[in-house]
C-alpha positions in Angstrom: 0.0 0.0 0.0 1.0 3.2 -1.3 0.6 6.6 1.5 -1.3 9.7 -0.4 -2.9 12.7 0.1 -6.2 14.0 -0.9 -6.9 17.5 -1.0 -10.1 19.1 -2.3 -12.4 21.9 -2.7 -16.2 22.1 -2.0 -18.3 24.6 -3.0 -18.5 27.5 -0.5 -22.3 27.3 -0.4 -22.0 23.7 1.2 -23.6 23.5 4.5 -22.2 21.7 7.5 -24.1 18.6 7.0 -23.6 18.8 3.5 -19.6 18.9 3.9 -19.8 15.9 6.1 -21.7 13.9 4.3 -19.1 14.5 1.6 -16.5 13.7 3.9 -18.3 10.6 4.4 -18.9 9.3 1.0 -15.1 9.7 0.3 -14.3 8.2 3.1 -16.2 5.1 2.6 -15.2 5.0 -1.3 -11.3 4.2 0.2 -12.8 2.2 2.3 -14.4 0.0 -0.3 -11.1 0.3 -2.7 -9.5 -1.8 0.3 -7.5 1.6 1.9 -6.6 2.2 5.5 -8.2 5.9 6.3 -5.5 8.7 8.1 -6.0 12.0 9.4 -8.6 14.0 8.0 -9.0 18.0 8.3 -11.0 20.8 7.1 -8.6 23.9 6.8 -11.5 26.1 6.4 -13.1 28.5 3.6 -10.3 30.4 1.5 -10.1 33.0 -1.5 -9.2 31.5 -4.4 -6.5 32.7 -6.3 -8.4 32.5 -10.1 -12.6 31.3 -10.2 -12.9 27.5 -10.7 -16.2 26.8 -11.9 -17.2 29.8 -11.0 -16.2 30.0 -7.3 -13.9 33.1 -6.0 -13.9 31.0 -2.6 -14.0 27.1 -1.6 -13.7 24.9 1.7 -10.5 23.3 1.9 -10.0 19.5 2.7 -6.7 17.2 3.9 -7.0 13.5 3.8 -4.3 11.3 4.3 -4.8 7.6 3.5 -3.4 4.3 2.5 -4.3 2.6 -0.5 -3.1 0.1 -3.4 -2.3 1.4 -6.4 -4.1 -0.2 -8.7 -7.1 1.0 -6.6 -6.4 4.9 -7.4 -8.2 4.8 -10.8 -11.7 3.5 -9.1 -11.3 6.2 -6.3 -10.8 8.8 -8.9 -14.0 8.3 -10.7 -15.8 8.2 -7.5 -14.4 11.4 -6.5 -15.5 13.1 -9.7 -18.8 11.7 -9.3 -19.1 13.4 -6.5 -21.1 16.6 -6.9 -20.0 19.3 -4.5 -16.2 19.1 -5.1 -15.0 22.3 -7.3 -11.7 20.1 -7.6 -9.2 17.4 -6.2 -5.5 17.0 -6.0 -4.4 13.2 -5.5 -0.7 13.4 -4.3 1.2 10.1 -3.8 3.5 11.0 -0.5 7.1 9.3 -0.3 8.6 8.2 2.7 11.5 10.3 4.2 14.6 9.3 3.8 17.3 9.5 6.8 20.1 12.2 6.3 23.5 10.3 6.8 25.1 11.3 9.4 27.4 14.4 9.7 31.3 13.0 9.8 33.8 15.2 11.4 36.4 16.3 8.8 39.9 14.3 9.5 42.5 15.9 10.6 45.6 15.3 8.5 49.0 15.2 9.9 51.7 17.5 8.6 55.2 16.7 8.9 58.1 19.6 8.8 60.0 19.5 5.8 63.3 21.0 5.7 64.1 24.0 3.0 67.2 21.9 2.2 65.5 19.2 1.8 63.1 20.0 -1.0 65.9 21.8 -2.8 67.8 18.2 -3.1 64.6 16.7 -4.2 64.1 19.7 -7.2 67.9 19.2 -8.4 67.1 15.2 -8.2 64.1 15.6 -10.3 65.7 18.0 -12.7 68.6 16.2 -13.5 66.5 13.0 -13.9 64.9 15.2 -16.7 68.0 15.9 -18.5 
């Protein structure tokens, strides 16, 4: 089973009993696809940013559930059956993956070299060149 996220808008004209009985419906449609219902919540009325079917404004919706994949297409035509909803977003959420952990830069140890010493090594190397 795959983890997702439904969000959608209901007309702003929906009563409360209205908005639960959508609530409702949807939540029995996963529950016939086979899904495992998660946390639901109504984020309230807010201005839209252009008019979708005609509606400046809509009620927001969260649902989180758990469902097979194969099972999304049958949801989907349920949820646009649905009258009431100005539009849905069906988002497919991805488990978080553990940051490695931070590793402490090594510290590298420097030996002293002698001046002298590197100059023996640059006449060693350029007479090898020769």
């Amino acid at each position: 089973m795959r983890h997702y996220k439904l969000i959608y808008l209901i007309q702003p004209g929906c009563q409360e009993k209205d908005l639960r009985e959508i609530q409702e419906s949807l939540n029995l449609a996963i529950q016939e696809e086979g899904g495992i219902l998660g946390n639901s919540e109504i984020e309230g009325r807010k201005r839209l940013s252009y008019k979708i079917k005609g509606q400046d404004e809509a009620i927001f919706v969260n649902l989180d559930f758990y469902l097979k994949p194969e099972k999304i297409g049958g949801l989907e035509n349920k949820i646009k059956s649905k009258e009431g909803i100005l539009r849905y977003s069906l988002i497919i959420k991805r488990e978080q993956k553990r940051k490695a952990p931070i590793r402490k830069p090594r510290k590298i140890k420097k030996e002293k070299v002698e001046l002298s010493e590197i100059e023996e090594k640059l006449k060693e190397i350029l007479n090898e060149s020769r």
